[in-house]
N, C-alpha and C positions, 0 to 999 in steps of 0.2 A: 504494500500500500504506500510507504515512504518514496519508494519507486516513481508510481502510478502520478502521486502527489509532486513531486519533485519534477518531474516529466509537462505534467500540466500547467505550471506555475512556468517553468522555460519556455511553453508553447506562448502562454499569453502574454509573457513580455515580450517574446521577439517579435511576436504580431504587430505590440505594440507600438516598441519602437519602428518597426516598417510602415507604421499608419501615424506615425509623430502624436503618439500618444502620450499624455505626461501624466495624467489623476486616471485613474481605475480603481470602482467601488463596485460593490454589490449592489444591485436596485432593491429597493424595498420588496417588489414584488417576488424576488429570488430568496429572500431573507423569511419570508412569510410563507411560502408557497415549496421551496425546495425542500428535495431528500432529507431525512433525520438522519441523523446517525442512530442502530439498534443499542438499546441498553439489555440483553438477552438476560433474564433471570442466571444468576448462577448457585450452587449452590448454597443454604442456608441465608437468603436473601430474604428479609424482612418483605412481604407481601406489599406494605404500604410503598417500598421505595423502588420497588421491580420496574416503573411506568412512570416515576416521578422524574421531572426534570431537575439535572444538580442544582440551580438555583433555587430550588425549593422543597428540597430535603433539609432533615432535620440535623444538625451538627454529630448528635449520634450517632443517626441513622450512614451522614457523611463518612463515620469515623469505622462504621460495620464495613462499611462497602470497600475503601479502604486497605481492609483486612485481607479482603478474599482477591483474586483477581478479576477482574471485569475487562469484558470484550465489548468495546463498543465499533462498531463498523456499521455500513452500508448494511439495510435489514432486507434487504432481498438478497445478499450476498458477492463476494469477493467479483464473480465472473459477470453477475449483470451490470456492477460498479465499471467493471470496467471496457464493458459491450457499451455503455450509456455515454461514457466519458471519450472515448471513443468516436463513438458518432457525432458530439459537441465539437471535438476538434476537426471534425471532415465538415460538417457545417458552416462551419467560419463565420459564423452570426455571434457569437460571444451572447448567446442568450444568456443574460442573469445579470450579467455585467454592466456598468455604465461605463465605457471610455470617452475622456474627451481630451480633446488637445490641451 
């Protein structure tokens, strides 16, 4: 995934600078509307914090989780993440994204 990640970030700066882009932001609508990352249950996971977003768990609850390890990725998995992210870059629409000069 650091790959993947690493890969796509190289993609939209050198786009960028070939289109003399200088500010790139997330549009509000990409921020609201895009993929989650999955917080999968894992074991001995408090019920209450299995679906809870970390901004709104409980310091506790923060300090169980923690504990154990947690996988959080792309919730339809590894291979559609990167089927999706993929076709973004062969699109060259930079959907999500604001760039402006």
């Amino acid at each position: 995934m650091l790959s993947e990640a690493s890969d796509r970030m190289a993609f939209i700066l050198k786009k960028a600078l070939e289109r003399g882009v200088h500010e790139i932001e997330v549009t509000v609508e990409a921020e609201r509307n895009g993929p989650r990352p999955s917080s999968a249950p894992h074991a001995g996971s408090a019920p209450s914090s299995q679906n809870a977003h970390p901004a709104t768990t409980t310091t506790k609850e923060n300090s169980a989780r923690k504990a154990r390890p947690c996988h959080n990725s792309y919730g339809k998995g590894p291979s559609k993440f990167f089927q999706i992210t993929s076709q973004w870059r062969a699109d060259g629409n930079f959907v999500g994204l604001d760039m402006r000069p």
